[in-house]
BAMAR-233905 format. One line per 3 residues: number of its first residue (from 1); their letters; for each residue x, y, z of N, C-alpha, C. Coordinates in steps of 0.05 Angstrom, whole numbers. Example, Ala and Ser with C-alpha at 12.3 -4.5 7.8 and 13.67 -1.06 7.14 Angstrom:
BEGIN
1	AS	264/-114/156/246/-90/156/264/-66/156; 257/-45/142/273/-21/143/258/1/157 $
REM end
This chain:
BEGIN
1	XXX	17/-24/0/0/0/0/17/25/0; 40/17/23/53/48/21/69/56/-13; 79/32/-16/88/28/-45/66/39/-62 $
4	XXX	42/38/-63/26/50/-84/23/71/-82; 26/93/-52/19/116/-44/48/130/-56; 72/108/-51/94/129/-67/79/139/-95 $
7	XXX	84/115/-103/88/107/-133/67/139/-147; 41/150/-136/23/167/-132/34/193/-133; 55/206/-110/64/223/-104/89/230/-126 $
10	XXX	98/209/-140/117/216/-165/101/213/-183; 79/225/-184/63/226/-217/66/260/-228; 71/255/-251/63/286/-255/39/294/-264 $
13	XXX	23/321/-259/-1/313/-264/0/325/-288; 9/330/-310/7/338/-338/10/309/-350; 36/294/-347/34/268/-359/31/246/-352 $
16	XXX	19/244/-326/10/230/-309/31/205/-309; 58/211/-311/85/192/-314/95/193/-289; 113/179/-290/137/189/-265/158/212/-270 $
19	XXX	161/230/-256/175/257/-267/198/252/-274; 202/268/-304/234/265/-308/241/298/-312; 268/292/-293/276/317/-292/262/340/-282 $
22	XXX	242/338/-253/216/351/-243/235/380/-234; 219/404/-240/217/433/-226/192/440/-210; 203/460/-200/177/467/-177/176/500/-184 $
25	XXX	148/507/-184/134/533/-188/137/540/-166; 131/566/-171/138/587/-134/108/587/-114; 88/563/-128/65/564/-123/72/537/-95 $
28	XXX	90/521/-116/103/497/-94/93/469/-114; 86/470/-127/77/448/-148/95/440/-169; 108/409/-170/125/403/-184/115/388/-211 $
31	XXX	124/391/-235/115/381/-259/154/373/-270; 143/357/-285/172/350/-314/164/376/-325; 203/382/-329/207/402/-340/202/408/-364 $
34	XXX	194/394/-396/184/388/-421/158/386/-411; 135/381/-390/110/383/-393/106/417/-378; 122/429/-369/100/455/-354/123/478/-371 $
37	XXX	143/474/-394/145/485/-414/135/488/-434; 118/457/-446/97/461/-467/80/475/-450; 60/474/-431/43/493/-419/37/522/-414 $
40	XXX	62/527/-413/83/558/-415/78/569/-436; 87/557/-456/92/567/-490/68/568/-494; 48/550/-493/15/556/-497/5/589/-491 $
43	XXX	7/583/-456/-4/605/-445/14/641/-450; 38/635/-477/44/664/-479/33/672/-499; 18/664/-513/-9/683/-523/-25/705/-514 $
46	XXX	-32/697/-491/-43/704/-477/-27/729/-450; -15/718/-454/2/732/-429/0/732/-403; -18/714/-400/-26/702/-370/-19/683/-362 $
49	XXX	-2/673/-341/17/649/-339/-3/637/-316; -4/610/-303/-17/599/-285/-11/572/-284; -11/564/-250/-9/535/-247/-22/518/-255 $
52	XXX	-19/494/-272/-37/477/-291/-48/453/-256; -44/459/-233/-53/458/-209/-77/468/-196; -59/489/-187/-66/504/-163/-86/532/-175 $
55	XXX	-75/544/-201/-88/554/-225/-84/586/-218; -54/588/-197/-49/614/-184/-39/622/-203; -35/653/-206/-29/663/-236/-10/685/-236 $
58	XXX	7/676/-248/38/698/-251/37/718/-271; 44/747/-268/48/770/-281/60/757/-309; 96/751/-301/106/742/-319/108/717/-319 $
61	XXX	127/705/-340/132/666/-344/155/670/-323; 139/642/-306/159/640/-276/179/622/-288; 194/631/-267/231/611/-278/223/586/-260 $
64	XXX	240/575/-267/230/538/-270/258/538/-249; 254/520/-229/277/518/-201/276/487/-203; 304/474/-202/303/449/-213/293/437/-181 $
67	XXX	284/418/-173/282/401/-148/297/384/-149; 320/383/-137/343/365/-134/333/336/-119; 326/343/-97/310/317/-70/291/297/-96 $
70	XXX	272/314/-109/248/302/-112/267/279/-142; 281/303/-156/297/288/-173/304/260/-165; 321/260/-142/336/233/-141/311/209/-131 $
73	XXX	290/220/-118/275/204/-108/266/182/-135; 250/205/-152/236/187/-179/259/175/-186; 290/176/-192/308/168/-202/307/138/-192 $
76	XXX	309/136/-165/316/116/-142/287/94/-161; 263/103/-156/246/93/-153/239/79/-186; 246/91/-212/252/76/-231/267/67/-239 $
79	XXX	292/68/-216/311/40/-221/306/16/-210; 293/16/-177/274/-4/-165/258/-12/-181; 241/3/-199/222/-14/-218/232/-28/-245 $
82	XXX	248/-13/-250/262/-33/-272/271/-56/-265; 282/-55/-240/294/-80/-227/273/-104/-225; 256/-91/-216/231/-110/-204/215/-120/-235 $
85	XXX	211/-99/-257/206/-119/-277/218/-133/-292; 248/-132/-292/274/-157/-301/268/-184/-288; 261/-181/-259/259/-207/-248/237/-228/-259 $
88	XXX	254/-250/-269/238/-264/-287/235/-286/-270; 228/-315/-277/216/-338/-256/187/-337/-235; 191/-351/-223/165/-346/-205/177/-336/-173 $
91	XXX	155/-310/-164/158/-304/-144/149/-316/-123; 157/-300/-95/144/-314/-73/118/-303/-68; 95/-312/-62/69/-314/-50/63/-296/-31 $
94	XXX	76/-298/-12/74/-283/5/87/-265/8; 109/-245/-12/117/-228/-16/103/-204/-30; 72/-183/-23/63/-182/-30/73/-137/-39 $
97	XXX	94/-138/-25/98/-110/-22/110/-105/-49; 129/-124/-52/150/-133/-83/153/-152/-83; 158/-162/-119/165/-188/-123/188/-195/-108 $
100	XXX	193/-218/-104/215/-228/-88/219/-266/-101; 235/-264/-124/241/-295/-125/243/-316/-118; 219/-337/-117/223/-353/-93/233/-390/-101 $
103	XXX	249/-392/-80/263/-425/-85/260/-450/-81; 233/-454/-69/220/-473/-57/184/-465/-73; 170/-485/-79/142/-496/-79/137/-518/-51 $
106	XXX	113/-503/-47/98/-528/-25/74/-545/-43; 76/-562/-38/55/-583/-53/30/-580/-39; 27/-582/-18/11/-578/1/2/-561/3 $
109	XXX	13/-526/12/-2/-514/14/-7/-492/-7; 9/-506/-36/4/-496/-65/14/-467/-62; 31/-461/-61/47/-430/-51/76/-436/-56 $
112	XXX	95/-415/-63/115/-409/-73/130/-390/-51; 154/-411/-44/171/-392/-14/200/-378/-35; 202/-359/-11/234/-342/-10/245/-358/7 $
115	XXX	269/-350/8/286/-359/32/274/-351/57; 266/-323/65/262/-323/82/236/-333/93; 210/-336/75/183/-349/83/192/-375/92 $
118	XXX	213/-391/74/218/-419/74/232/-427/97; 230/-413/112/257/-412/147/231/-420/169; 209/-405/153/191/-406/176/168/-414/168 $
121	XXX	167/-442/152/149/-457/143/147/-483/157; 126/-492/151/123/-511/168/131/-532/159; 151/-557/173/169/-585/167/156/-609/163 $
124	XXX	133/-610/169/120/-632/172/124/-644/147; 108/-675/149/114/-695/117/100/-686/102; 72/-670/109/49/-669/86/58/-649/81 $
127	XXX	76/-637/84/86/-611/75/109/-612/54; 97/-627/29/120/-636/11/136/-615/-3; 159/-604/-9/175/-578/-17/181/-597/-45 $
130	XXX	184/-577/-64/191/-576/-85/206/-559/-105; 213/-552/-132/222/-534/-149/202/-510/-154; 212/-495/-157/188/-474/-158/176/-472/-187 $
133	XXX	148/-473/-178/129/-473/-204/101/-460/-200; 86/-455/-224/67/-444/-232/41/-457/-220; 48/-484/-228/18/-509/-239/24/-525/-221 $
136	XXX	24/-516/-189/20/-539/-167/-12/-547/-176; -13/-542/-180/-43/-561/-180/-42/-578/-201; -26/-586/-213/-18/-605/-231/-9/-625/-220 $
139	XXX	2/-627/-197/17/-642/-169/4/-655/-160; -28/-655/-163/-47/-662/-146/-69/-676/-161; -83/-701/-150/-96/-713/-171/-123/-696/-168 $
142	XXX	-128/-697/-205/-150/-691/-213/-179/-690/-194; -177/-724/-182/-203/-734/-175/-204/-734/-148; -180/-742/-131/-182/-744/-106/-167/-721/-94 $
145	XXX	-160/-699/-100/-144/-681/-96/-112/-692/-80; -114/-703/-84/-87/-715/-67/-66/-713/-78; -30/-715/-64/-14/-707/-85/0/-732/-101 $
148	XXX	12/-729/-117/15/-755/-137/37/-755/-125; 35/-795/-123/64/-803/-107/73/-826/-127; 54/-839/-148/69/-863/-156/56/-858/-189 $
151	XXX	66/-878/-197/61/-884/-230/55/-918/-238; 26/-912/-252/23/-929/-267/27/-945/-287; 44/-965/-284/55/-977/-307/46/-989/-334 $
154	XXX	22/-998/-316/-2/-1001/-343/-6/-979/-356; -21/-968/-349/-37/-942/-358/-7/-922/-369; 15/-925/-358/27/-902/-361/23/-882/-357 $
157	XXX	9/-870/-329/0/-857/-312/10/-837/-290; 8/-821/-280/20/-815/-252/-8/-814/-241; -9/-819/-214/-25/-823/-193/-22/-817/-169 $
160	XXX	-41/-815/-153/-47/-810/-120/-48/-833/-111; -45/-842/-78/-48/-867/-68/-86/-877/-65; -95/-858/-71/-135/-866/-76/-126/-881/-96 $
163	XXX	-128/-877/-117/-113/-882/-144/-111/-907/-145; -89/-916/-125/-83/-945/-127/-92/-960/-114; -98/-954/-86/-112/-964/-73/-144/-972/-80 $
166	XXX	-160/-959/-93/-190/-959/-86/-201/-944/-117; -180/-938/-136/-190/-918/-157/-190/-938/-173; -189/-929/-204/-193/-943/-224/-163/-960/-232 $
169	XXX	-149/-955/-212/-125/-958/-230/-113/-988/-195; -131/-987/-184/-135/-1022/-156/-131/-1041/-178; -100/-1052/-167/-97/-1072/-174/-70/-1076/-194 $
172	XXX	-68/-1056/-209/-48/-1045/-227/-18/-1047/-211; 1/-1044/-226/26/-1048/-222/34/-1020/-222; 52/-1009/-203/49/-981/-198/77/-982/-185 $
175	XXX	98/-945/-189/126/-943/-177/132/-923/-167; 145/-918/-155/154/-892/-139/154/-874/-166; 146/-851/-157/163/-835/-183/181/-827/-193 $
178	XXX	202/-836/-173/230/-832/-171/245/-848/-188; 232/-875/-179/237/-900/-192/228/-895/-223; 212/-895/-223/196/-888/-252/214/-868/-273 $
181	XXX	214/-850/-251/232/-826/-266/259/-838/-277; 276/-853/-257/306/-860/-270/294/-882/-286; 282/-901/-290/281/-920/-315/266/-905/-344 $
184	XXX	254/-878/-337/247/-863/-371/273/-852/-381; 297/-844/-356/312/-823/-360/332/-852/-369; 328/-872/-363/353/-896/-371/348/-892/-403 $
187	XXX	322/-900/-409/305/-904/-440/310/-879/-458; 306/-854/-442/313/-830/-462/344/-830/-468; 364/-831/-443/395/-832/-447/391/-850/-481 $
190	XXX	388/-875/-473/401/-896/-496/383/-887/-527; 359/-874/-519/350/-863/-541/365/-834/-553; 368/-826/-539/384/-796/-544/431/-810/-555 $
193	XXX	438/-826/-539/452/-844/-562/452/-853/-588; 437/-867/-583/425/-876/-619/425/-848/-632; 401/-831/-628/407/-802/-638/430/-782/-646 $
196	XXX	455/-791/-631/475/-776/-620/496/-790/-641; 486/-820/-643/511/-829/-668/497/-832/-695; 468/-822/-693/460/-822/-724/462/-791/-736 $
199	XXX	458/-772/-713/473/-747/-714/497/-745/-732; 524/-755/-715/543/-756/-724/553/-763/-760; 534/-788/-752/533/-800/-777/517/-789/-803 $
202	XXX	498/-773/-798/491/-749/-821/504/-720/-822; 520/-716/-810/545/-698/-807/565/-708/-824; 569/-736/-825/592/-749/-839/582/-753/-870 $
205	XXX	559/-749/-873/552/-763/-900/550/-730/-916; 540/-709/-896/537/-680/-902/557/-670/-916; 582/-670/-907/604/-672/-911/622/-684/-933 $
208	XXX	618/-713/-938/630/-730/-953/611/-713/-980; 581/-709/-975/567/-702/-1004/583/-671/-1012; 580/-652/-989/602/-616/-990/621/-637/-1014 $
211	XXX	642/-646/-1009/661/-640/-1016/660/-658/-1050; 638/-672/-1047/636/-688/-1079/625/-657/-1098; 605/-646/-1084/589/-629/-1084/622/-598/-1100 $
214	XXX	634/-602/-1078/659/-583/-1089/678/-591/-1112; 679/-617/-1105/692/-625/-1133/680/-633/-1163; 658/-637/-1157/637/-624/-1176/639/-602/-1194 $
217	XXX	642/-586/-1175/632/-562/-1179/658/-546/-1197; 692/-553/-1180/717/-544/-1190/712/-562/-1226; 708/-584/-1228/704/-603/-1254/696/-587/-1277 $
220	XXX	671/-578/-1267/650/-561/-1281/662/-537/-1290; 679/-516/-1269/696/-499/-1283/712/-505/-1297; 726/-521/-1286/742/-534/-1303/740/-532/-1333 $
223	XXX	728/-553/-1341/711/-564/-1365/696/-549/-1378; 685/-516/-1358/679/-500/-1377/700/-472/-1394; 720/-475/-1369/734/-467/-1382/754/-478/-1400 $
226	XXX	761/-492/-1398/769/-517/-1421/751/-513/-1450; 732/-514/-1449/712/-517/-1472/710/-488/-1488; 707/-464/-1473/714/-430/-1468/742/-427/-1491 $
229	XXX	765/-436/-1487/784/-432/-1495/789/-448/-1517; 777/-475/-1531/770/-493/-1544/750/-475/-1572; 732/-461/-1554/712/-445/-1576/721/-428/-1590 $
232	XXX	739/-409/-1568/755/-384/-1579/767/-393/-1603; 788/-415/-1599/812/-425/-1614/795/-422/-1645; 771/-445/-1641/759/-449/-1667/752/-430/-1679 $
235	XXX	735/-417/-1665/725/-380/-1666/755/-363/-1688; 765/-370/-1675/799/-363/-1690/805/-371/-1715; 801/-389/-1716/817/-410/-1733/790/-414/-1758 $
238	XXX	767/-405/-1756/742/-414/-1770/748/-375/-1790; 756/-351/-1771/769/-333/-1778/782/-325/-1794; 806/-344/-1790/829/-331/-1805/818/-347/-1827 $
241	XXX	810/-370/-1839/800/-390/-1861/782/-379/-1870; 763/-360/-1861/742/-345/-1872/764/-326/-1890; 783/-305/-1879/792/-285/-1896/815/-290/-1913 $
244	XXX	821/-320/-1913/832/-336/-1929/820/-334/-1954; 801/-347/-1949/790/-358/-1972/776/-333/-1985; 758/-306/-1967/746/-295/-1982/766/-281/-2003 $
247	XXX	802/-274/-1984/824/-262/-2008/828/-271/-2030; 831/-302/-2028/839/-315/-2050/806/-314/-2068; 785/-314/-2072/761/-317/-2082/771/-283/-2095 $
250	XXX	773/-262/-2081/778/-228/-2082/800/-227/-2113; 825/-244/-2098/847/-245/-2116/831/-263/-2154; 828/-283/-2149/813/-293/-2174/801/-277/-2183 $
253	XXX	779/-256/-2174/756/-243/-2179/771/-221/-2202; 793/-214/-2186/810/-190/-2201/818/-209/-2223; 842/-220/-2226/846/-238/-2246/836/-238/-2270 $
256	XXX	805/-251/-2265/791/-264/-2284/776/-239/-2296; 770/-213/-2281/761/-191/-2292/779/-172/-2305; 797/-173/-2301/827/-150/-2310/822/-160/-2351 $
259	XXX	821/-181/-2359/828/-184/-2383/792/-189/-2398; 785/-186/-2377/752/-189/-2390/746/-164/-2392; 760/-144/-2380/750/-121/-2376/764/-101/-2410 $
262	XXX	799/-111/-2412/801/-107/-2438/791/-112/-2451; 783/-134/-2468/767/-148/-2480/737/-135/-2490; 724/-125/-2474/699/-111/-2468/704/-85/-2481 $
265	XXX	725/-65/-2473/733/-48/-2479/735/-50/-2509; 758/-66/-2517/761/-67/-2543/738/-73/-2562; 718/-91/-2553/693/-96/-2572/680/-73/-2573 $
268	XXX	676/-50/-2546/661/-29/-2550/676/-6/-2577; 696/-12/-2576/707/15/-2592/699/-7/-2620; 702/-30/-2625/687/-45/-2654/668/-39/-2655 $
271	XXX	648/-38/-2643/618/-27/-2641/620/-7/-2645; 637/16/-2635/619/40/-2648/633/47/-2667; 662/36/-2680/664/32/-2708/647/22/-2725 $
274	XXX	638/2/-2725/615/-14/-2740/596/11/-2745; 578/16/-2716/555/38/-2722/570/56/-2737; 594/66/-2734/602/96/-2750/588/86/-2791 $
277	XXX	598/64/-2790/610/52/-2817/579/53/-2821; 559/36/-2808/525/36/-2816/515/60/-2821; 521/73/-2806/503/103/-2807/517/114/-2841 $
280	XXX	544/109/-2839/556/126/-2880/539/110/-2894; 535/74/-2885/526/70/-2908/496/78/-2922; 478/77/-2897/454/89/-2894/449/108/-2909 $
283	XXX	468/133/-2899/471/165/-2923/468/158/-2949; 492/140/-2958/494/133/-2979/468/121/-2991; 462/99/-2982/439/89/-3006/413/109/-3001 $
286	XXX	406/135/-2983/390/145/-2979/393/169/-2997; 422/171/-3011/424/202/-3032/407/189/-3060; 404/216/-3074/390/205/-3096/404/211/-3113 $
289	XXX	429/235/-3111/449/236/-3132/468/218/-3143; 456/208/-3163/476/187/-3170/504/192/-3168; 514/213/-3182/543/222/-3183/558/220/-3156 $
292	XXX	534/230/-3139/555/237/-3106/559/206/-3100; 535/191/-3101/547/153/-3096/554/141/-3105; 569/148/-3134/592/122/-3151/613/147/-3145 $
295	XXX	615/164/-3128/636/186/-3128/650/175/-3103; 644/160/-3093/646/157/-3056/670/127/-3060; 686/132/-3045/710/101/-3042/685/74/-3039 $
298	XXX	696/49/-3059/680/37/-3052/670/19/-3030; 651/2/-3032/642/2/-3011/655/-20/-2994; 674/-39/-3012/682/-62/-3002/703/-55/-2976 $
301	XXX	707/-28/-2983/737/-13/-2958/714/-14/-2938; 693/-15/-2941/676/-7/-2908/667/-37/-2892; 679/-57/-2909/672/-83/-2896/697/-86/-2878 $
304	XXX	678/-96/-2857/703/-114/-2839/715/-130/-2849; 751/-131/-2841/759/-157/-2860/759/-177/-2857; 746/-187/-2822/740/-216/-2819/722/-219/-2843 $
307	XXX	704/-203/-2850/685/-223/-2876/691/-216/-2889; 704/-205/-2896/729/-225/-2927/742/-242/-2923; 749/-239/-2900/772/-272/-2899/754/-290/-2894 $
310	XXX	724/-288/-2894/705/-312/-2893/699/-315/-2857; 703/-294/-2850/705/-297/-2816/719/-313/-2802; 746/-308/-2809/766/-333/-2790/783/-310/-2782 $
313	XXX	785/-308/-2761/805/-304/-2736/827/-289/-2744; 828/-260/-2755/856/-243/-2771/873/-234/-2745; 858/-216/-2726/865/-199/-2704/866/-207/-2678 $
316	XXX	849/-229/-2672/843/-243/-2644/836/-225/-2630; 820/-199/-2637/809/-180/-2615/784/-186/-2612; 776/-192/-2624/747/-203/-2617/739/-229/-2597 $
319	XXX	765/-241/-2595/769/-272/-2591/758/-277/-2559; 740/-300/-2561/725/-303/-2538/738/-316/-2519; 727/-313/-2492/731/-328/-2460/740/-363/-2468 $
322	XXX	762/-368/-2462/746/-397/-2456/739/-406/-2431; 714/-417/-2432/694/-433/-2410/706/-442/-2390; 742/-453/-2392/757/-468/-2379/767/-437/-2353 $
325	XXX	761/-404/-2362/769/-387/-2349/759/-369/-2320; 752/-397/-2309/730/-384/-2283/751/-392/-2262; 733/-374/-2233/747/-382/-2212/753/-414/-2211 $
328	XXX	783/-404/-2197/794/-433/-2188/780/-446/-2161; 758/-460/-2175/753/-469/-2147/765/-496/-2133; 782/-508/-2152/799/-526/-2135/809/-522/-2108 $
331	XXX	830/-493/-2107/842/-475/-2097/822/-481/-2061; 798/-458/-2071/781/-449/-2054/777/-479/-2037; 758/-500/-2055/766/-526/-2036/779/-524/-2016 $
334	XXX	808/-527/-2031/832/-537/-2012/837/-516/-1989; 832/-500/-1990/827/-479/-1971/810/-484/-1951; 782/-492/-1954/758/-495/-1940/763/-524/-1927 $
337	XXX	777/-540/-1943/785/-570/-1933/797/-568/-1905; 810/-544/-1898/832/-550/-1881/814/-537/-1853; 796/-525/-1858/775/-520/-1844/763/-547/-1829 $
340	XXX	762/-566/-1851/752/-590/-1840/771/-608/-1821; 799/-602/-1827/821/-612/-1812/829/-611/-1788; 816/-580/-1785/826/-569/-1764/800/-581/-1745 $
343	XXX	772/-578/-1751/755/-593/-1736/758/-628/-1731; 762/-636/-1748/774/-669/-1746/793/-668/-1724; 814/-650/-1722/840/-644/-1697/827/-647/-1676 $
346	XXX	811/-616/-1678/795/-614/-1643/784/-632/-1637; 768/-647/-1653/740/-667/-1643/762/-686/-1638; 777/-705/-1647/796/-725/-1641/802/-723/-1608 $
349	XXX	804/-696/-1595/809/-695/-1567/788/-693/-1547; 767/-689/-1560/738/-687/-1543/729/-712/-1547; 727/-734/-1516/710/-759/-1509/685/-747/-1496 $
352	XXX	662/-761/-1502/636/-756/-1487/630/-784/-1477; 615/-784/-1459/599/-812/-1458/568/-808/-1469; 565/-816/-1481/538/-818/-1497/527/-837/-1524 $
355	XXX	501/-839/-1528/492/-864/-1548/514/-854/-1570; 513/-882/-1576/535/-897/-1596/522/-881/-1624; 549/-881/-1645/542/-873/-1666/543/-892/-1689 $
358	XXX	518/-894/-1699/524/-920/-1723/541/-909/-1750; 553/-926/-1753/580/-913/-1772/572/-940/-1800; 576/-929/-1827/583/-954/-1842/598/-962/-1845 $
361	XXX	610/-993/-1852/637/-1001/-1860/632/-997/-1898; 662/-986/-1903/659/-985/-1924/669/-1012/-1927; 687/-1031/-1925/695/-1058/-1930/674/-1075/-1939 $
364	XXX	650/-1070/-1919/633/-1090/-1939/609/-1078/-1949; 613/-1045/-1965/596/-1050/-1982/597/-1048/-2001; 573/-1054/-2019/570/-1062/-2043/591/-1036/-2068 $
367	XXX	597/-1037/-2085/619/-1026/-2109/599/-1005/-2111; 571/-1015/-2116/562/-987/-2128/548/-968/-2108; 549/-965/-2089/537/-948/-2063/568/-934/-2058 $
370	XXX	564/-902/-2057/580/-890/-2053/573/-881/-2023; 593/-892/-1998/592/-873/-1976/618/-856/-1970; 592/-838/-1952/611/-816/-1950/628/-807/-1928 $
373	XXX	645/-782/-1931/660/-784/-1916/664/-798/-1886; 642/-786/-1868/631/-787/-1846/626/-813/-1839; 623/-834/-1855/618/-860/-1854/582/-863/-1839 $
376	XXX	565/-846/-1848/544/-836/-1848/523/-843/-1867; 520/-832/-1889/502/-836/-1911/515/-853/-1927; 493/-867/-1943/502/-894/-1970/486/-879/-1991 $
379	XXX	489/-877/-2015/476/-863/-2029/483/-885/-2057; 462/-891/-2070/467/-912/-2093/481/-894/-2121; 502/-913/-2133/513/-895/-2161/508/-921/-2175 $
382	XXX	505/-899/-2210/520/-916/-2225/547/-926/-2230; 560/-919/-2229/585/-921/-2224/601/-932/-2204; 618/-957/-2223/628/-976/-2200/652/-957/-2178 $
385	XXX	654/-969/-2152/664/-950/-2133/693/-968/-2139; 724/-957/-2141/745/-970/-2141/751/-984/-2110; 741/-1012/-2112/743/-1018/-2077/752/-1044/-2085 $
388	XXX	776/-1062/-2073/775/-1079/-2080/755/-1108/-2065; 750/-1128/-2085/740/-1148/-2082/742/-1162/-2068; 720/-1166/-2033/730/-1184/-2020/705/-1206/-2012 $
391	XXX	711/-1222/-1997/684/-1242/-1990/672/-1231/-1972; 670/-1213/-1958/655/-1200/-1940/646/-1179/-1960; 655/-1161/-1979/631/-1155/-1995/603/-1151/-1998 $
394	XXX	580/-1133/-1995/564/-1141/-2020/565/-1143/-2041; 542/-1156/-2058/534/-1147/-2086/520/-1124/-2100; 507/-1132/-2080/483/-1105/-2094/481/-1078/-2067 $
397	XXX	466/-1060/-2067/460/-1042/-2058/443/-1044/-2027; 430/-1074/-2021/417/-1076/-1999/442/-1082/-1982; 463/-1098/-1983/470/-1105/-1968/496/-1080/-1954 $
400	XXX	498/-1082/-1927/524/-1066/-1923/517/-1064/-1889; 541/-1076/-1875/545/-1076/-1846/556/-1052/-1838; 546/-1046/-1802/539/-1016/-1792/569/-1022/-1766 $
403	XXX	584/-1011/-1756/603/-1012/-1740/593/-989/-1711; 599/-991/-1695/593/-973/-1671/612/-956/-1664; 605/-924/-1659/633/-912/-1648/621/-892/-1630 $
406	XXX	622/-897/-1600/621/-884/-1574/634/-863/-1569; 661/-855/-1574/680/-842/-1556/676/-808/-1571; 668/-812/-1604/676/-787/-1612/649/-768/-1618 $
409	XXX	654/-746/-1608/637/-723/-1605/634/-708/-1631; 617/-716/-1654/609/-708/-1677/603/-672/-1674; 608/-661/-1696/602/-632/-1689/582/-630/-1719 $
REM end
């Protein structure tokens, strides 16, 4: 009670808190210094200052006088309360001024002692002491209120001596609880063992997987970078064979145009000789003066002299392409071939595991089925294939055996 009458006297009555940092008016009334400042600042509107109390009223804004005493009091008194709500567990019962932690339960008389209640409690047997707890009445049977002293082995039970004696459970096989207690605590130990080395033992397997799991994982870089620098190369190498070949294709291009291009030239200036020569003769048979057209050089000087020589070949300026004068595409081939060489190289070093690849034997097939490179497609010819003659052979075109090849990574 006196505790509540403090607790009362450190209120402030603006924030109805415990005062922090309290001043006192010249009226004698203490407030927190942040609550009777907002109050203040309000009332200078007005210009009339007054106790938010007593409601006595000051000329000017009264100066604020700190209260040192009252200070340390509230100080004292919210460190006691802080203290008092840290204390965690169960208190004593009869400690009713403040909590007070208590170390002893009575079974009996369902109450929670301190040290010092517990000095001056009563010793008797029905006065069973215990750990301190909440749920004494959990201690005590349901039915007969009595406190539980043994365990049912049947039922798997705890019980009162009604219980066994005269309850539902007369006649049953029943143990101390003590007893009872060390043979669950035997059963949990060897169970919590087993636990303890299958524990272990999924720790070990955790582990053993981490590090497959890591070496995995280094493989995988590995192998991608491996493959990374593998691509480049080709990337490279597919490159330089590209501007290979498009030079040499560039270089022919010039070549084959440089003398086609004379050639062209020279027929154009025949052409428009020819036209010059058509158009005089035109004039000519279009005059009507006889004199001026048997007056004129004759006309045989205006023939080309291939047709007088019957059109055979005088000048060779006219003389055509032969067919045989196109890009070299042998060349280009052999160029693009090596393209294929270079992939035959790389793939030779790349193993996969994966389905088998059916390959043909050329050995036994038939002369006239051409396969190809790849040992892939059969494709029927006329034309006998130069293979020589063996007994494993076919004859004809149905027949021809397939070989297996696993290791190499086709691109």
């Amino acid at each position: 009670m006196a505790s509540a009458d403090l607790r009362d006297e450190l209120l402030c009555s603006i924030c109805l808190s415990t005062f922090m940092d309290p001043v006192t008016l010249r009226c004698g009334h203490n407030f927190c210094r942040v609550c009777i400042d907002r109050v203040l600042d309000t009332q200078d509107e007005s210009g009339v200052y007054s106790c938010p109390d007593c409601r006595e009223e000051f000329q000017e804004r009264p100066a604020l006088m700190r209260n040192i005493n009252l200070h340390n009091v509230a100080e004292r008194f919210l460190i006691t309360q802080q203290e008092q709500e840290e204390i965690t567990g169960i208190c004593c019962t009869y400690c009713v001024d403040s909590p007070v932690p208590a170390v002893r339960s009575c079974l009996h008389c369902e109450a929670s002692l301190c040290d010092k209640h517990l000095k001056v409690h009563s010793k008797s047997a029905e006065h069973v002491l215990s750990d301190p707890s909440t749920s004494l009445e959990k201690r005590k049977c349901s039915v007969h209120k009595e406190l539980i002293k043994y365990y049912c082995t049947q039922d798997a039970i705890c019980i009162c001596v009604s219980c066994s004696l005269a309850g539902e459970h007369r006649g049953h096989r029943v143990e101390m609880l003590d007893e009872a207690s060390k043979k669950k605590k035997e059963k949990l130990t060897n169970v919590l063992q087993k636990l303890i080395t299958k524990r272990k033992e999924t720790e070990e397997r955790v582990r053993s997987l981490e590090e497959r799991r890591r070496k995995a994982q280094e493989k995988a870089a590995g192998e991608a970078e491996r493959v990374t620098a593998l691509c480049t190369d080709i990337r490279r190498r597919v490159e330089d064979l590209e501007k290979k070949v498009l030079s040499e294709i560039s270089r022919q291009e010039k070549e084959e145009s440089l003398p086609l291009s004379a050639l062209i030239h020279q027929l154009e200036i025949k052409k428009d000789e020819l036209s010059r020569k058509m158009r005089h003769i035109e004039e000519l048979c279009n005059m009507t003066d006889p004199l001026t057209v048997l007056q004129e050089p004759d006309t045989g000087d205006l023939c080309d002299p291939e047709e007088e020589g019957g059109g055979e070949d005088t000048g060779g300026h006219d003389k055509q392409p032969h067919d045989g004068d196109d890009l070299d595409v042998a060349v280009i081939s052999h160029t693009l071939h090596t393209l294929c060489e270079v992939i035959s190289g790389i793939r030779s070093g790349i193993y996969v595991e994966g389905p088998a690849d059916i390959l043909l034997d050329v050995t036994t097939a038939a002369n006239n089925l051409h396969i190809s490179d790849n040992l892939k497609t059969a494709t029927w010819t006329g034309e006998k294939q130069n293979r020589p003659e063996t007994a494993e052979r076919f004859q004809d075109y149905q027949g021809i055996v397939v070989t297996e090849r696993t290791d190499i990574l086709e691109f």
